[in-house]
PADOMI-206978 format. One record per residue (C-alpha): residue number from 1; residue in one letter; x, y, z. Coordinates in Angstrom, 2 decimals. Layout:
! residues N
seq:NUM; type:a; c1:X; c2:Y; c3:Z
...
END
This chain:
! residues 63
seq:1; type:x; c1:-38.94; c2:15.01; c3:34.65
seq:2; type:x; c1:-41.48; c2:15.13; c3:37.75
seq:3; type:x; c1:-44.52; c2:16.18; c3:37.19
seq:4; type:x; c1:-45.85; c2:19.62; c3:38.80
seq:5; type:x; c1:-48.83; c2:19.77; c3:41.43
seq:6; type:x; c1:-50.33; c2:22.13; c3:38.97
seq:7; type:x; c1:-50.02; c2:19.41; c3:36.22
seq:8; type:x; c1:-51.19; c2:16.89; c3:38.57
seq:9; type:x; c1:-53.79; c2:18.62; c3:40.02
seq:10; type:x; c1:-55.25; c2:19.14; c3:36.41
seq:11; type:x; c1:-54.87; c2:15.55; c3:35.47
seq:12; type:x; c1:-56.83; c2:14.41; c3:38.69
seq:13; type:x; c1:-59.43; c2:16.53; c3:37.34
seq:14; type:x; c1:-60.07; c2:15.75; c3:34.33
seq:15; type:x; c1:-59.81; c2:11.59; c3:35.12
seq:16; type:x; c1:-62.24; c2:12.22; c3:37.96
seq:17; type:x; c1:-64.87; c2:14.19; c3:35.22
seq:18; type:x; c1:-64.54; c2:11.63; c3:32.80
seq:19; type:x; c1:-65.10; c2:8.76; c3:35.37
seq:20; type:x; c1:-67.74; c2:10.43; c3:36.66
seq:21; type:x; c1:-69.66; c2:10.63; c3:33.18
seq:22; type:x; c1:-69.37; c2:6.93; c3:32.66
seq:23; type:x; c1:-70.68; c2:6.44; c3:36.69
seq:24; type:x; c1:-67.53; c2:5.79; c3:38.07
seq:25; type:x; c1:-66.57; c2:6.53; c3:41.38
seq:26; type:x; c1:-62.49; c2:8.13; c3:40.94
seq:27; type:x; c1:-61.40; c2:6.61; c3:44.47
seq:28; type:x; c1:-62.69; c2:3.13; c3:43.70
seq:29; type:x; c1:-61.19; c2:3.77; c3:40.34
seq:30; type:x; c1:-57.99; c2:4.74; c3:41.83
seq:31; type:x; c1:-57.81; c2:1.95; c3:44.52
seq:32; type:x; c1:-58.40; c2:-0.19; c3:41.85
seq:33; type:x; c1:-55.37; c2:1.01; c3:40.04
seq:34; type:x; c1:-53.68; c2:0.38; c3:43.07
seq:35; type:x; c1:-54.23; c2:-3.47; c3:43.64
seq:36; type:x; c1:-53.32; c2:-3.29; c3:39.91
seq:37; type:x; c1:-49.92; c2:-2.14; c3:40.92
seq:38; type:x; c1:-49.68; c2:-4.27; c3:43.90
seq:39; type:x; c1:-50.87; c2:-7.65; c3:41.45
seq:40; type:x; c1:-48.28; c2:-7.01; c3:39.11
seq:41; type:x; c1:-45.27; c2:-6.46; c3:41.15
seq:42; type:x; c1:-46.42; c2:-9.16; c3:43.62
seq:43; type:x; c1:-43.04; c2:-11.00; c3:42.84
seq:44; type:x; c1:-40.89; c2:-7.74; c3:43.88
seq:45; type:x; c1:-42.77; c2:-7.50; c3:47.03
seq:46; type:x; c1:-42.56; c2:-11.20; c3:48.15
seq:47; type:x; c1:-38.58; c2:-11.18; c3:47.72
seq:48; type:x; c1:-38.89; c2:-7.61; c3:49.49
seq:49; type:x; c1:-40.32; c2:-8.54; c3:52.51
seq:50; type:x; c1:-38.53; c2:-12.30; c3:52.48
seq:51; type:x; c1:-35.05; c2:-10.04; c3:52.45
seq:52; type:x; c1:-36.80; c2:-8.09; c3:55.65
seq:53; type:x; c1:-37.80; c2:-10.83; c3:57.43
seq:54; type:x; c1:-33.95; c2:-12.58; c3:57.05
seq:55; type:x; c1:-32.22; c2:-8.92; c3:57.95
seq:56; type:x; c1:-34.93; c2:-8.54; c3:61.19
seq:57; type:x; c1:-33.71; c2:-12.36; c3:62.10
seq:58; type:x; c1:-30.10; c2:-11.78; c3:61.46
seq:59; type:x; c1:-29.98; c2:-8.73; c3:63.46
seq:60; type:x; c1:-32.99; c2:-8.92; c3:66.02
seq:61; type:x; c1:-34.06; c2:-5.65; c3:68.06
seq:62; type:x; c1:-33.08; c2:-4.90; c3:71.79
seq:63; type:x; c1:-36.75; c2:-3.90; c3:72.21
END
């Protein structure tokens, strides 16, 4: 089930409080999170963009 913007919205707020009292700054936190996501799945996105890169040579652009 998604979650609502309401639900959201309340979650965001309460992480950034609770960073915040331990001196955190919530979008380093969050980008943080991010190259988390990005270091984990690094696999996934190689083979991604290797699949790209054969599909944009098999069928280059008119441009």
């Amino acid at each position: 089930m998604a979650i609502t913007n309401k639900e959201l919205t309340k979650k965001k707020a309460t992480a950034k409080l609770i960073l915040e009292a331990k001196g955190l700054d919530f979008d380093e936190w969050l980008a943080q999170k991010y190259d988390e996501v990005f270091s984990e799945n690094e696999e996934i996105i190689q083979k991604a963009l290797k699949s790209f890169k054969e599909q944009t040579n098999r069928f280059p652009s008119s441009v």
